[in-house]
N, C-alpha and C positions, 0 to 999 in steps of 0.2 A: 960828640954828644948826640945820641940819638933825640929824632926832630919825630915826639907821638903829633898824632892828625889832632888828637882834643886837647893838645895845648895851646895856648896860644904863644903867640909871638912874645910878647911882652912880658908873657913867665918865665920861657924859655930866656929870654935877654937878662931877668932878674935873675935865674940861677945859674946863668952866666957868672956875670957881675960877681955874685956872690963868691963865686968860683974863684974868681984873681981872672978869667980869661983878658983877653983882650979886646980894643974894640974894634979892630980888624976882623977877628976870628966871629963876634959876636954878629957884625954885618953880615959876614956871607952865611953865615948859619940859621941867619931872622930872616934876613932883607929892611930889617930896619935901617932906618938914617941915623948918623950919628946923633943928629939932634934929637930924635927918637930916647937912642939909648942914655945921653945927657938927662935927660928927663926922668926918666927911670930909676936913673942912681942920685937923681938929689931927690927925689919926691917918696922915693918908696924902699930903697937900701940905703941909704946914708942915715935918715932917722934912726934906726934901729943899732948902729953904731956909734 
């Protein structure tokens, strides 16, 4: 996945997420924490499914 400089992290981990990736793939690609990416997918992708 290309990593643009005006995205941020936490978009980029959402259209991860959304993707199916994994959260292996999604850390080395953020540098988020998994608790990070936890976060993310109950607060802001899970709602919408």
């Amino acid at each position: 996945m290309d990593n643009k400089s005006n995205e941020s992290p936490e978009s980029i981990a959402k259209e991860m997420l959304i993707a199916g990736e994994t959260y292996d793939a999604i850390m080395s690609a953020t540098n988020l924490r998994l608790k990070d990416i936890k976060r993310i997918q109950e607060k802001e992708v899970n709602p919408h499914f």
